[in-house]
GUKOLKE-337499 format. One record per residue: residue in one letter; chain; x, y, z of N, C-alpha, C in turn. Coordinates in pm, 1 decimal. Each point is the difference from the previous one (the first is absolute). Last residue first. Layout:
! GUKOLKE-337499
R;a;A;X;Y;Z;X;Y;Z;X;Y;Z
...
END
This chain:
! GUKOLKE-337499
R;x;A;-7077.7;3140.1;-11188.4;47.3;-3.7;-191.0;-18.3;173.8;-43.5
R;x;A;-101.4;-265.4;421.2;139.3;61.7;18.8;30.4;35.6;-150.0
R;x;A;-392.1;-176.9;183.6;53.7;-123.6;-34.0;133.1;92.1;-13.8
R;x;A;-334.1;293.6;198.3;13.1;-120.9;70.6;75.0;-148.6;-45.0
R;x;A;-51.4;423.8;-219.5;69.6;22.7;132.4;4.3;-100.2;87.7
R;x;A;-232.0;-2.6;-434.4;111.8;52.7;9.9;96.1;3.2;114.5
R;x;A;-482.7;-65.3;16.7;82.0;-122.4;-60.2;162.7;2.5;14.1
R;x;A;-242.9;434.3;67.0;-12.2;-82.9;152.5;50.9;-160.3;-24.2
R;x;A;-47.0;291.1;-376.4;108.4;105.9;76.9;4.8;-126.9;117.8
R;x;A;-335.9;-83.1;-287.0;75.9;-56.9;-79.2;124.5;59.8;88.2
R;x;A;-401.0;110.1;186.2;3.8;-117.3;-14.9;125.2;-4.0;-48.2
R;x;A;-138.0;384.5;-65.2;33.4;-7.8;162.6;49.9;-141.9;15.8
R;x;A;-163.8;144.9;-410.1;142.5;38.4;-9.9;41.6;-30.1;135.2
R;x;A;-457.6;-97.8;-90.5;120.8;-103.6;-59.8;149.5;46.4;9.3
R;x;A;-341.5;296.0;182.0;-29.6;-151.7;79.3;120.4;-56.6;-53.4
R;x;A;-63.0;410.8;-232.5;83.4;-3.6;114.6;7.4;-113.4;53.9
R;x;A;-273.4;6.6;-365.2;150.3;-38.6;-17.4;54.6;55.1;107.1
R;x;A;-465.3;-22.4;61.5;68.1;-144.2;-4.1;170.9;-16.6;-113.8
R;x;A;-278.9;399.8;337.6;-15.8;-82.3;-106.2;104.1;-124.4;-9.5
R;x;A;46.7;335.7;326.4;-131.4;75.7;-66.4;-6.5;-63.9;-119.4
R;x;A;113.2;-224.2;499.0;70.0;27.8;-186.4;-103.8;63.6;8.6
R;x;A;177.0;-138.7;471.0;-105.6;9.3;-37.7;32.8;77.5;-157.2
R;x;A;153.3;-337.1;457.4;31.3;62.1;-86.9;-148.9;-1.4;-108.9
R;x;A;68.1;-112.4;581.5;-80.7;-26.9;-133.4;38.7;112.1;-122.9
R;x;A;162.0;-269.1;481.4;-35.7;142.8;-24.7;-55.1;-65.6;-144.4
R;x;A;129.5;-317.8;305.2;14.3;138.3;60.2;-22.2;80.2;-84.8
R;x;A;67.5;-397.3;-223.8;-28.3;-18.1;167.1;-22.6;87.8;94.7
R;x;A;-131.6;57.7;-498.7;113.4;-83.5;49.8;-39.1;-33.7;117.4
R;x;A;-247.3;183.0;-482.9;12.9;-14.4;166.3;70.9;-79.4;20.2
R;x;A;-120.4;304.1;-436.6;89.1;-137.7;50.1;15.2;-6.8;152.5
R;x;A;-400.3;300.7;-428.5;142.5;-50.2;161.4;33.5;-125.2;25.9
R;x;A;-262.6;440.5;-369.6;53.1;-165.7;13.1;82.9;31.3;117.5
R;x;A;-335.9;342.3;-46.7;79.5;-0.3;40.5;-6.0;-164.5;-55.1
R;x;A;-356.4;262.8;33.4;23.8;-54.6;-121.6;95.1;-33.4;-41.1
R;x;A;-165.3;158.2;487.3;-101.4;-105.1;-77.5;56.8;-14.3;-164.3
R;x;A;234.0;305.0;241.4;66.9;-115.7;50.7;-112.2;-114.6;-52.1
R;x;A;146.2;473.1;-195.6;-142.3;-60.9;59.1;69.7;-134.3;6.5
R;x;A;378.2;292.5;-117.0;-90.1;-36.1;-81.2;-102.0;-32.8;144.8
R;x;A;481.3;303.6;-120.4;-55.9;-97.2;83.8;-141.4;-37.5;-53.4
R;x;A;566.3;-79.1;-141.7;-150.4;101.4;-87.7;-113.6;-42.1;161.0
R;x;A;403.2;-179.8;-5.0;-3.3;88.9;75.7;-130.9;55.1;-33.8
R;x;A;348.7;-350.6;-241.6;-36.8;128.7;-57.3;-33.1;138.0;116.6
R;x;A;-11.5;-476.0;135.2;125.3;21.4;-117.7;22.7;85.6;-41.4
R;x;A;-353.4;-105.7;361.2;155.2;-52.1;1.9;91.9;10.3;-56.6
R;x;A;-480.2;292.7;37.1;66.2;-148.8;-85.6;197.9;28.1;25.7
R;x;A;-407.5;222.4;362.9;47.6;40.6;-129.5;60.1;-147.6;-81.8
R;x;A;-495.0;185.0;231.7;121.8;-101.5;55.1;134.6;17.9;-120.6
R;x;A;-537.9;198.3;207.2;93.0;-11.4;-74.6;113.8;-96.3;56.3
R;x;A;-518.3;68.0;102.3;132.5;-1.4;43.8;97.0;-19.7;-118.5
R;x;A;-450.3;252.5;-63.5;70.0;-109.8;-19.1;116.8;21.2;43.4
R;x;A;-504.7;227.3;139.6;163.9;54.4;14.3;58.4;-187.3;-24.1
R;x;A;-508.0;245.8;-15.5;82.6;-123.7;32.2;138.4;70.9;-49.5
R;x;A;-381.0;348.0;181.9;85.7;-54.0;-82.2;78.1;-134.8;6.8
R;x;A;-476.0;81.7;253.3;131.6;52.8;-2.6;68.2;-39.7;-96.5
R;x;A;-506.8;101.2;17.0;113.4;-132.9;40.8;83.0;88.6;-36.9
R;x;A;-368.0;261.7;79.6;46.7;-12.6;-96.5;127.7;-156.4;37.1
R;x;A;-343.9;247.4;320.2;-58.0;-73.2;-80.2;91.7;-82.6;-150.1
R;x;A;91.4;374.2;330.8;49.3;-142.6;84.0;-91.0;-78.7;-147.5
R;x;A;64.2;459.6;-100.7;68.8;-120.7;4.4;42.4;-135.1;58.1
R;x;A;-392.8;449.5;-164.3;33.2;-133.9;88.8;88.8;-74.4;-20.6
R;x;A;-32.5;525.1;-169.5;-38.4;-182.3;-61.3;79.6;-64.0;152.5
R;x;A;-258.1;544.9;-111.6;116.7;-65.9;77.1;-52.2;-164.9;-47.9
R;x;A;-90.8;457.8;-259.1;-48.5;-133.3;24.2;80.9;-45.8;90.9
R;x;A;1.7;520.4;-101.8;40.5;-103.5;-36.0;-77.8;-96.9;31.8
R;x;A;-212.4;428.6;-192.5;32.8;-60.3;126.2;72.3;-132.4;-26.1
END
């Protein structure tokens, strides 16, 4: 005979928001996510050489070099 299992008793699956990285796209868990917040929106790295490559691209563009 089967067993029927109580699932209200079981918590529900946590589900990580994801988020993808600005440079690459890879998408990653937004809790291990590096970010650069601006004024409106918030850029998000799957590590810290996308961060620096984002950085050193955004220098770039802003002194015209």
């Amino acid at each position: 005979m089967s067993e029927k299992i109580n699932t209200v008793e079981k918590p529900p699956p946590t589900r990580l928001d994801n988020v993808a990285c600005g440079i690459c796209l890879t998408e990653i868990p937004e809790s291990v996510a590096v970010s650069s917040e601006a004024d409106e929106y918030t850029q998000y790295f799957c590590g810290i050489e996308c961060y620096t490559r984002w950085r050193n691209e955004t220098e770039k563009s802003q002194t015209g070099k």
